[in-house]
C-alpha positions as CSV (number, residue, x, y, z in Angstrom):
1,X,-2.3,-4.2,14.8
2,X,-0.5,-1.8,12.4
3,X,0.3,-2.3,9.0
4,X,1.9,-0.5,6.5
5,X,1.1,-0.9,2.6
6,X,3.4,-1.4,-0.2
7,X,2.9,1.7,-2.1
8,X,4.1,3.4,-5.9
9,X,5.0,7.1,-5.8
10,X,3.4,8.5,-9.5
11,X,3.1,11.9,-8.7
12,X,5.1,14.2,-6.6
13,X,2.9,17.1,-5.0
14,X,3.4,20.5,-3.5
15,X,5.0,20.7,0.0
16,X,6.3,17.4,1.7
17,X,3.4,15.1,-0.4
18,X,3.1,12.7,-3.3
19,X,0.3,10.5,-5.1
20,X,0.7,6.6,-4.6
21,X,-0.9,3.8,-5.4
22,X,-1.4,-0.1,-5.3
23,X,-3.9,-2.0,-7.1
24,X,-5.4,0.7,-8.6
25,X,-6.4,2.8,-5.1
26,X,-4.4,5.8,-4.9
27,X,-4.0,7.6,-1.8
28,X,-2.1,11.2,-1.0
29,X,0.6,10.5,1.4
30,X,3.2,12.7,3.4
31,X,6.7,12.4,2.6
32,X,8.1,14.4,5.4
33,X,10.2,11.4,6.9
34,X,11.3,10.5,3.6
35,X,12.1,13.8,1.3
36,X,14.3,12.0,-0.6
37,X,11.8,9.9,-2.4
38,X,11.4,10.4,-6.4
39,X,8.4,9.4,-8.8
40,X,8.6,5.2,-9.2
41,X,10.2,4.5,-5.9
42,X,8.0,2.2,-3.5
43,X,7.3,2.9,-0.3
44,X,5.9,1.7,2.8
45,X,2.6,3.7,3.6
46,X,1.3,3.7,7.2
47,X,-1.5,5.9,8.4
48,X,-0.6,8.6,5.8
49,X,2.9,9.0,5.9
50,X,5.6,7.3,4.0
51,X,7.3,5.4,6.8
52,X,10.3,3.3,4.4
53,X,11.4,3.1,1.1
54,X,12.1,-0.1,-0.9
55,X,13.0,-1.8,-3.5
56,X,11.1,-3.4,-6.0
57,X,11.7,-6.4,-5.6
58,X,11.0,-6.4,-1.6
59,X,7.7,-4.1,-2.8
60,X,6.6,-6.7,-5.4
61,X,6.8,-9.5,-2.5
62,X,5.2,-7.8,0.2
63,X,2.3,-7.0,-1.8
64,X,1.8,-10.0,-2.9
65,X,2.0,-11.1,0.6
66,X,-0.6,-8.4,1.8
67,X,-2.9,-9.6,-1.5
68,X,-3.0,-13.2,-0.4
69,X,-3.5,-12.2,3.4
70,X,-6.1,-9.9,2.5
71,X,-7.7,-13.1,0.3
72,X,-7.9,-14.9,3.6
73,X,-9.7,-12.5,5.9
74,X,-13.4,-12.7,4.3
75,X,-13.3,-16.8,4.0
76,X,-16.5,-18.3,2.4
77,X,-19.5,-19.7,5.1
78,X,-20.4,-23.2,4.3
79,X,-24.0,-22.5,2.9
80,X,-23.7,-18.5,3.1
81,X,-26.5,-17.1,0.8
82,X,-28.4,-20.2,-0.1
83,X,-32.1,-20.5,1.2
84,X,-33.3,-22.4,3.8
């Protein structure tokens, strides 16, 4: 399965590279399919490389989407931690 984040551009870096970041984990990504891309546009981020960009409305959903997904993958175990 591949998935690509919902990511903020804050910095732009030498070459084809920027900064971005969601919920506070900021990751160096490759903007070679996208040179067009300023500081403050969202993107979609899969492995490394700025894939789409969007808008932030459509960013703001899909990460809120990928939070509540995310939310549902470590459910709790009935009794988990408690001594027998």
């Amino acid at each position: 399965m591949c998935i690509a984040w919902p990511m903020l551009i804050t910095e732009l870096l030498p070459g084809e590279y920027a900064m971005a970041e969601c919920d506070g984990v900021r990751r160096r990504v490759s903007l070679r399919l996208l040179p067009d891309v300023r500081v403050g546009s969202y993107v979609l981020v899969h492995a490394g490389y700025a894939i789409e960009q969007l808008d932030p409305e459509a960013a703001r959903e899909q990460t809120a989407l990928m939070t509540e997904l995310a939310s549902g993958m470590h459910p709790q175990v009935p009794g988990a931690g408690e001594k027998a």
